[in-house]
Legacy VTK file of the C-alpha trace (Angstrom):
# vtk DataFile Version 3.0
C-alpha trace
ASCII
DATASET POLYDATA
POINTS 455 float
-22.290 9.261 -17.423
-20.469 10.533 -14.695
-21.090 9.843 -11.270
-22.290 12.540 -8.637
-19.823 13.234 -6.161
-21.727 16.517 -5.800
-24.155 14.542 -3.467
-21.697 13.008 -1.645
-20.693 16.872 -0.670
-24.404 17.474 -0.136
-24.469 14.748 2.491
-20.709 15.317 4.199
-22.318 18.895 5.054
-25.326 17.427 6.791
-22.575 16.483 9.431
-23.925 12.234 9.056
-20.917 11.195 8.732
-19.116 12.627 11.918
-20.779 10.511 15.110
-18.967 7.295 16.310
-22.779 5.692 16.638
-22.621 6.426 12.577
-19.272 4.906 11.354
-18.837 1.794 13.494
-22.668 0.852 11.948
-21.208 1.600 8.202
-18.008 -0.622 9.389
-20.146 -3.579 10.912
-22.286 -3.787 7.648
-19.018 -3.598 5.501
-18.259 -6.876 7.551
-21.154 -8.381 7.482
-21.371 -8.106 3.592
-18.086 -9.365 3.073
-19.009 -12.374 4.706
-22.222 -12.675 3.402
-20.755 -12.581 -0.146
-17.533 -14.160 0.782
-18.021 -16.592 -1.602
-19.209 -14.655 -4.263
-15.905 -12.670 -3.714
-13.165 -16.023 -4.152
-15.170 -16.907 -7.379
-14.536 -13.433 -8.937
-10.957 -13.139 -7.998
-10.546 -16.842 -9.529
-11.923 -15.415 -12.841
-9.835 -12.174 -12.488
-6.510 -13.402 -11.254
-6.980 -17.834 -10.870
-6.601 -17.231 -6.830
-7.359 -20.048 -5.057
-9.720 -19.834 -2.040
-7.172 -19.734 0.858
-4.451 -17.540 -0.949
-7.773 -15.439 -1.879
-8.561 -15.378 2.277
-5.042 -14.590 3.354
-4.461 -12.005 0.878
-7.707 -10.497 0.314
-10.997 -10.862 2.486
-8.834 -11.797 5.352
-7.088 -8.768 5.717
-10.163 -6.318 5.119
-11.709 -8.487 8.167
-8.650 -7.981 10.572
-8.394 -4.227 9.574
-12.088 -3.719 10.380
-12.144 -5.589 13.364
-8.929 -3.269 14.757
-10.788 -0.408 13.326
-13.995 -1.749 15.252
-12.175 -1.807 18.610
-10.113 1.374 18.399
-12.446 3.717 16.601
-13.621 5.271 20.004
-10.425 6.291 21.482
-8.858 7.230 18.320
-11.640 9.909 17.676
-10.675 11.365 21.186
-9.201 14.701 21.204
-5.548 14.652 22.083
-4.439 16.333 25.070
-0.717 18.045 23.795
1.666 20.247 26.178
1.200 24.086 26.190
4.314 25.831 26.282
5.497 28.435 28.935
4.363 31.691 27.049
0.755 30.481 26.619
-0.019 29.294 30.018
-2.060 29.348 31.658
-4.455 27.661 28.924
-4.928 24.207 27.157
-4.031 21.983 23.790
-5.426 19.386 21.902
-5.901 17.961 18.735
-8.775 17.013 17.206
-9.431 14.702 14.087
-11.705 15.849 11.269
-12.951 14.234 8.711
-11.279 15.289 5.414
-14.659 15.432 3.803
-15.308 13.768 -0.193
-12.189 11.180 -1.268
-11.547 9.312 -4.133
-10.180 6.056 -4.085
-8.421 4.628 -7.084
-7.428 1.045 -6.447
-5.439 -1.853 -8.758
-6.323 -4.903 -10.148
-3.388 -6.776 -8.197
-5.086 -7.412 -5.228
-8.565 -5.449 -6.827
-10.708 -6.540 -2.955
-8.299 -5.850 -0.871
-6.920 -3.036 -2.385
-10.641 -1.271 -3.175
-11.686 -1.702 0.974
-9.505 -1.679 3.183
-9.022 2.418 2.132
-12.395 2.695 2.081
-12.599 1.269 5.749
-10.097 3.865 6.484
-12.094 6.970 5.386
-15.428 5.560 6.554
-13.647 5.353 9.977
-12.581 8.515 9.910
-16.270 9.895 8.803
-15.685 10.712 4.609
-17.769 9.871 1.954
-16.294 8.333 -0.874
-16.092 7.447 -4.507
-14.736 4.469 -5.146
-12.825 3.840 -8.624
-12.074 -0.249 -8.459
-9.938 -1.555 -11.867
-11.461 -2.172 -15.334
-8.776 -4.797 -15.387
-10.305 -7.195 -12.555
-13.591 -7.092 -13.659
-15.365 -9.273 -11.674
-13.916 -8.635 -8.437
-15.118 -4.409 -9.488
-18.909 -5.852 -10.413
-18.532 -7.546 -6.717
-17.830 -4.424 -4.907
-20.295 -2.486 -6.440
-22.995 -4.950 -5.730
-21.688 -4.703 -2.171
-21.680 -1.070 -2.287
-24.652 -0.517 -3.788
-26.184 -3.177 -1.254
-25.259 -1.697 2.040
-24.995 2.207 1.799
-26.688 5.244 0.078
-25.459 6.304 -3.033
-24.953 9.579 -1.564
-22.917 8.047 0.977
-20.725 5.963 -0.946
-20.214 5.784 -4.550
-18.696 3.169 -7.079
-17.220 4.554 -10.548
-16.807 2.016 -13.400
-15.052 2.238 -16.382
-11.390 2.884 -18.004
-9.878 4.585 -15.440
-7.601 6.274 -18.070
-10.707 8.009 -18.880
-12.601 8.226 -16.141
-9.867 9.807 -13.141
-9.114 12.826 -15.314
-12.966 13.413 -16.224
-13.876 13.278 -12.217
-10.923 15.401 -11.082
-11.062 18.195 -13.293
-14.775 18.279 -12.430
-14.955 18.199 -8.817
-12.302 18.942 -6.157
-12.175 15.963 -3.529
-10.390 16.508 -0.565
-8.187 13.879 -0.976
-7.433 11.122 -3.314
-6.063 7.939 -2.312
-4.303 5.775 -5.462
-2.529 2.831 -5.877
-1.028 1.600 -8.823
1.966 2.383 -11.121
4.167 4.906 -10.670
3.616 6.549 -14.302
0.191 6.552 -13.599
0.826 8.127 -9.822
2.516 10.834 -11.746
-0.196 11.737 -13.666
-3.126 11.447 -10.677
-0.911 13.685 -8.641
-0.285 16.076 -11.455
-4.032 16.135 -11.585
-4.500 16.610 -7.823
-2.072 19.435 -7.736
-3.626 21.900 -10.395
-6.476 22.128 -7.282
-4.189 21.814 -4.582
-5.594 18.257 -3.749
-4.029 16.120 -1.103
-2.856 13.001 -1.927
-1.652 9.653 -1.085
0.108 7.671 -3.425
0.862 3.985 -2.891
3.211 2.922 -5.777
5.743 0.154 -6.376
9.385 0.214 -7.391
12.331 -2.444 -7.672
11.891 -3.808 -4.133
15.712 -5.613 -3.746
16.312 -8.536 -1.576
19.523 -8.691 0.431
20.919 -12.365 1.297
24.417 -11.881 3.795
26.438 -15.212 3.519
25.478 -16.128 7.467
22.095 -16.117 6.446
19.689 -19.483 6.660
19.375 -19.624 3.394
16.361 -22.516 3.766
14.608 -19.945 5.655
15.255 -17.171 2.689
14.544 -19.362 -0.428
11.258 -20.258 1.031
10.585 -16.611 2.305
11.813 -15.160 -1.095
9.755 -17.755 -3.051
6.106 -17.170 -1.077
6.669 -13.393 -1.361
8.116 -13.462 -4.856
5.463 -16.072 -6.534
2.158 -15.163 -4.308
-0.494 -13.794 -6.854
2.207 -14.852 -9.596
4.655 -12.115 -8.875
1.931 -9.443 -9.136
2.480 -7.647 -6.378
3.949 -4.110 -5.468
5.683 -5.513 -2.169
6.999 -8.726 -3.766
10.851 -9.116 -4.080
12.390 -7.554 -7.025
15.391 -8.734 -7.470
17.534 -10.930 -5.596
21.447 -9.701 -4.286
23.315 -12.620 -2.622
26.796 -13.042 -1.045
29.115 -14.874 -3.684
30.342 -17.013 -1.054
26.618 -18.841 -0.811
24.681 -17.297 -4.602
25.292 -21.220 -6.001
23.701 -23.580 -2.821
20.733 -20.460 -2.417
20.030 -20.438 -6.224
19.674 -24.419 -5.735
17.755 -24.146 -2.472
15.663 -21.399 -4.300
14.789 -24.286 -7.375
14.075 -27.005 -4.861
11.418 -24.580 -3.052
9.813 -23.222 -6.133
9.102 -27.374 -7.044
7.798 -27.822 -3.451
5.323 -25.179 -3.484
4.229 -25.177 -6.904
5.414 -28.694 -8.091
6.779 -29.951 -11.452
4.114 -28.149 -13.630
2.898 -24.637 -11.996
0.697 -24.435 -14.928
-1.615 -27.287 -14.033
-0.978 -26.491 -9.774
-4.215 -24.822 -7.932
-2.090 -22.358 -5.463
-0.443 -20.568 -9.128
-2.429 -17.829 -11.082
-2.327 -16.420 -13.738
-1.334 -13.137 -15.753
-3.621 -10.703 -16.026
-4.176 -9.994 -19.490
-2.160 -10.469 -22.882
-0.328 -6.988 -22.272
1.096 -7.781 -19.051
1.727 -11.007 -20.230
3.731 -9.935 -23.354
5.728 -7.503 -21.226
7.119 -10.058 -18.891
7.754 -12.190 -21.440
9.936 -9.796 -23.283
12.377 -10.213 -20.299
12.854 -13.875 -20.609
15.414 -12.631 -23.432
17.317 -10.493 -21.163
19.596 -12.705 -19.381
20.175 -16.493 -18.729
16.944 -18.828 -17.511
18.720 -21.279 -14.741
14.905 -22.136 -14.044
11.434 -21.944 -15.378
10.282 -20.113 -18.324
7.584 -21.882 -19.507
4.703 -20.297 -20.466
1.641 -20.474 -22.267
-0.258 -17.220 -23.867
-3.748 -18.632 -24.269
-3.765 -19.393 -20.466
-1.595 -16.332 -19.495
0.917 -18.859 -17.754
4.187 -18.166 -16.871
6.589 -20.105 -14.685
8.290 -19.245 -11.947
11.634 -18.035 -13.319
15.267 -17.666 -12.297
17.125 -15.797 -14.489
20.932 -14.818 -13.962
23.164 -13.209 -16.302
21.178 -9.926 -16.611
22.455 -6.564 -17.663
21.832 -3.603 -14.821
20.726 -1.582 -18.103
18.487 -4.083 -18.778
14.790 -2.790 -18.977
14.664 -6.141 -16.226
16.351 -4.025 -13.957
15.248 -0.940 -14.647
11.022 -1.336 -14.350
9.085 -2.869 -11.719
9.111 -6.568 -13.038
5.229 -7.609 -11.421
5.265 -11.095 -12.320
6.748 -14.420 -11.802
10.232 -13.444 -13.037
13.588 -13.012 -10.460
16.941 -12.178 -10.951
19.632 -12.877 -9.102
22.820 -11.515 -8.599
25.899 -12.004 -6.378
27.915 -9.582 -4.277
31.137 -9.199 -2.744
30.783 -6.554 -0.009
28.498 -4.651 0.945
29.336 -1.232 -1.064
28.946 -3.263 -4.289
24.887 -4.435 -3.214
24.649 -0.596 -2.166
25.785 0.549 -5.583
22.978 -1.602 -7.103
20.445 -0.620 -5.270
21.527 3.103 -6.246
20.393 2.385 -9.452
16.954 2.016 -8.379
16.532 4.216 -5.379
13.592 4.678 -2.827
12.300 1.076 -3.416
8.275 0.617 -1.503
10.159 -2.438 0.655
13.420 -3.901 1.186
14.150 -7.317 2.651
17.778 -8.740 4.357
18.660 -12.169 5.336
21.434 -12.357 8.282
21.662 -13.818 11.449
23.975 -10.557 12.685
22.429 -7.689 14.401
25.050 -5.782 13.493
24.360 -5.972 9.494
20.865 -5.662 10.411
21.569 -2.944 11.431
23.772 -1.531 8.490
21.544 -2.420 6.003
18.691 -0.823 7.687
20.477 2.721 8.270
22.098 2.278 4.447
18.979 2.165 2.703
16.279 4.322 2.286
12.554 2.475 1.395
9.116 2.554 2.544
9.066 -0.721 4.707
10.364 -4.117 4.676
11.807 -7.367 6.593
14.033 -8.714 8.344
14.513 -12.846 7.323
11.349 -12.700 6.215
9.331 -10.943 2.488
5.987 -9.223 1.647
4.501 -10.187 5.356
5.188 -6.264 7.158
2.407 -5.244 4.577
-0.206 -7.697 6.736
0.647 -6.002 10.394
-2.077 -3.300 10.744
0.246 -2.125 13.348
2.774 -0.843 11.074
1.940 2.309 8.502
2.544 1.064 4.846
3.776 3.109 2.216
6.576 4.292 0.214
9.410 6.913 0.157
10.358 9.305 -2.879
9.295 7.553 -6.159
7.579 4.679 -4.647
4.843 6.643 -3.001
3.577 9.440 -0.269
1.845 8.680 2.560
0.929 5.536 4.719
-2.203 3.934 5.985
-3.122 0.503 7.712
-5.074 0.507 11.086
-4.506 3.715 13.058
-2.317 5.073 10.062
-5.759 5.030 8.138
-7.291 6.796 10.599
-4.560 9.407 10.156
-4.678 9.727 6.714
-8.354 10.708 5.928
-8.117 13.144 9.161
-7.088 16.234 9.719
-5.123 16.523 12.512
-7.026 20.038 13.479
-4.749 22.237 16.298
-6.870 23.865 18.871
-5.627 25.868 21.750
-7.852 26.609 24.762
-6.998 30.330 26.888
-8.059 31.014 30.425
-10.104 33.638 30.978
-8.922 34.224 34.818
-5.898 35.501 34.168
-4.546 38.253 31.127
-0.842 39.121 31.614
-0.094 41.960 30.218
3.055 41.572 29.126
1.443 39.758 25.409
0.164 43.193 25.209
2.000 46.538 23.599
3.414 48.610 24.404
6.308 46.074 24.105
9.409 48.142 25.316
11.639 46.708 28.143
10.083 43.085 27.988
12.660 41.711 25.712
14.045 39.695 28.793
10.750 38.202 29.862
10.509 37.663 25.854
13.662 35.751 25.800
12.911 33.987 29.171
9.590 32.425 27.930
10.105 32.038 24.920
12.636 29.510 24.525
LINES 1 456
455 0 1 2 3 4 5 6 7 8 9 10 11 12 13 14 15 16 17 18 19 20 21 22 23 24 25 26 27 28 29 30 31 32 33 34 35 36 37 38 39 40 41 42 43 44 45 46 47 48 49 50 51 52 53 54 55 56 57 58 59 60 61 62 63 64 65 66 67 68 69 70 71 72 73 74 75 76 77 78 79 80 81 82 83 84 85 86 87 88 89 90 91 92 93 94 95 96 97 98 99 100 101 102 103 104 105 106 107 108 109 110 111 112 113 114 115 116 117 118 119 120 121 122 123 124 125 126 127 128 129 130 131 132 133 134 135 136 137 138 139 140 141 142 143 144 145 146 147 148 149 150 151 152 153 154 155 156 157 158 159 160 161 162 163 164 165 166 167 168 169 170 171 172 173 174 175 176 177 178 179 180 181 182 183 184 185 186 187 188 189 190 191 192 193 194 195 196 197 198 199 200 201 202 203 204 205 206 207 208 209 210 211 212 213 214 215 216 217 218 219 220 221 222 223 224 225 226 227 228 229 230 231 232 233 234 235 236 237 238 239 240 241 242 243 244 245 246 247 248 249 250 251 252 253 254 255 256 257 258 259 260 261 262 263 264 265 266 267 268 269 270 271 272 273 274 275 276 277 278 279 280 281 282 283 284 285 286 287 288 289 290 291 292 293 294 295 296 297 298 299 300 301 302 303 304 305 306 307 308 309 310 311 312 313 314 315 316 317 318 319 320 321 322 323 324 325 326 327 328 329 330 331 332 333 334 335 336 337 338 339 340 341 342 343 344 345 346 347 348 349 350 351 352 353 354 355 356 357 358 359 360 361 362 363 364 365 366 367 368 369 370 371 372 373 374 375 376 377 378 379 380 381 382 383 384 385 386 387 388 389 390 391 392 393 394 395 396 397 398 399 400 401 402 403 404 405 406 407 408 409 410 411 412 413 414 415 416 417 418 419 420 421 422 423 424 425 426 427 428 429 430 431 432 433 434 435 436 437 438 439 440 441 442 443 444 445 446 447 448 449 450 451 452 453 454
């Protein structure tokens, strides 16, 4: 059975939704249930994904609770009107613009980061004063039966709604039934394609957060202590399953054999001598994925890693060198524990790589030069990304987040949230006092007072 995003329309009309008294209440109880049931929450993403409690807090619940408190402390002045210039031929009158609430959105979130992921979005259109129905993965399953006893716990099912099921089902069955106003995905890009195909036949907003081959760039001036440990947390965090994680790995020639070493030493340091048995490394999240990423293992040479275990869903964190850029390794978004790395001489030959790939969702550089900074920066066109550092941009609420071309449309995060599930609504305020007749017709001889305020 279908849920009823019908009543959700029913109750966006009643106008609810709209006050600031109204959505900083929803937000504060969002809060408070995420503490309340914090635990609740690190025991379902160690069944779903073998997080441990403090990578499940800095990753997950963490996060939502910084995004709500910004959202807590801002709401109020970013619900203000915004007072924009009037030009010359409209004076004398005023401009603003106000934010409306988009009205019914759908929310389709992964099972990557499946908390996370599912709420912070949602934050973002209960700020802004939507209802919402809430699709959280099949494939996390107990993290999904956690939000909706959450959901279900706090607000009106007319308010907010929580869809279960196989989303491969489910998304098409909702969106050819009702039109939302705007649906909010992240996931795969093949499945992107198909949600926005979906969205479009209605003329459907969307935003699509997506992934890609997300490249990092080491220059041979770089600290290259600093980068294998940077590379290694955002590369091996939630055992490579993440859409902002390093892709693949493009190093200066001069320094590829002392970083690939430095790179080993780190992996050992974090995770030890055996991952598998380690408390801060997952696991895979189902045989599928699993399979996949071990069908790359055969695509190039393992300098590290590679072990792996099926009826656990283990695999190592791997080096791999050696690999073919027509290998399916470095043409699909890897998502797991596996890196390659490659050496460069110059910087047209990294460029030409990245080519091959093009509008990855983040892009990283290692240098100590401004100047190559700055190259790289202007050279390549992504969605966000680091300098000396990996995967942390995607934790400042300051910063939009999103992609570019194939790896997504759209950006939220804090104020960018706000943004996304508002309308930015033009309204222009005329005196009354005053009604110069030249706006009028007849309109012959005022083509030089035309071209004088009009400009």
């Amino acid at each position: 059975m279908l849920p009823s995003p019908t009543a959700l329309r029913s109750y966006f009309e009643t106008g609810s939704t709209r006050s600031y008294d109204f959505r900083i209440l929803q937000l504060q109880k969002l809060k408070a249930a995420v503490l309340a049931y914090e635990e609740e929450i690190f025991k379902a993403l160690y069944l779903d994904l073998k997080k441990n409690t403090e990578e499940a807090y800095a990753t997950e619940t963490g996060l939502l609770i910084a995004e709500i408190n910004l959202t807590l402390k801002n709401l109020r002045q970013w619900m203000q009107p915004q007072a924009m210039p009037t030009n010359l031929m409209n004076l004398p009158a005023s401009s603003r613009i106000y934010r409306d609430p988009l009205g019914v959105v759908l929310i389709i979130s992964p099972w990557n980061y499946p908390f996370q992921l599912s709420l912070i979005p949602l934050a973002g259109a209960i700020a802004a004063g939507n209802c919402v129905l809430l699709k959280p993965s099949e494939l996390a399953p107990a993290t999904a039966a956690v939000i909706e006893k959450i959901i279900r716990e706090i607000y009106s099912p007319e308010y907010i709604q929580v869809a279960q099921g196989d989303g491969s089902e489910l998304v098409p069955a909702l969106m050819r039934s009702f039109r939302f106003d705007h649906v909010f995905y992240t996931g795969s890009i093949p499945v992107g394609k198909a949600v926005y195909q979906l969205a479009a036949s209605d003329l459907v907003p969307v935003t699509l957060e997506l992934g890609g081959k997300s490249p990092a760039v080491i220059e041979a001036d770089a600290n290259i202590s600093i980068a294998a440990r940077r590379i290694a947390l955002g590369k091996f965090a939630n055992t490579g399953q993440t859409c902002v994680a390093p892709d693949y790995v493009l190093v200066d020639e001069t320094i590829k054999k002392p970083f690939v070493e430095k790179l080993k030493q780190t992996i050992t340091e974090f995770f030890g001598e055996d991952p598998g048995s380690s408390s801060g490394y997952g696991k895979i999240i189902n045989e599928k994925r699993f399979d996949k990423l071990l069908s790359y293992l055969s695509q190039g040479n393992i300098v590290f890693g590679g072990q792996h275990d099926r009826a656990k869903l283990f695999l190592a964190p791997t080096i791999m060198e050696d690999v073919s850029l027509d290998a399916p390794l470095m043409k699909e978004e890897i998502f797991g524990p596996v890196l390659p790395v490659f050496g460069f001489v110059g910087m047209e030959q990294a460029i030409a790589i990245i080519r091959r790939n093009p509008n990855p969702l983040s892009f990283y550089v290692f240098t100590t030069s401004s100047k190559k900074e700055k190259a790289w920066i202007e050279a390549v066109s992504f969605g966000g990304g680091c300098i000396n550092n990996t995967a942390w941009h995607f934790a400042n609420d300051h910063l939009p987040f999103g992609g570019i071309g194939y790896s997504g449309i759209g950006a939220y995060h804090g104020k960018f949230s706000f943004d996304t599930f508002t309308h930015a609504k033009a309204v222009m305020k005329s005196s009354t006092w005053i009604d110069p007749g030249i706006r009028y017709p007849p309109f012959g001889g005022k083509l030089k007072w035309f071209k004088l305020l009009i400009r």
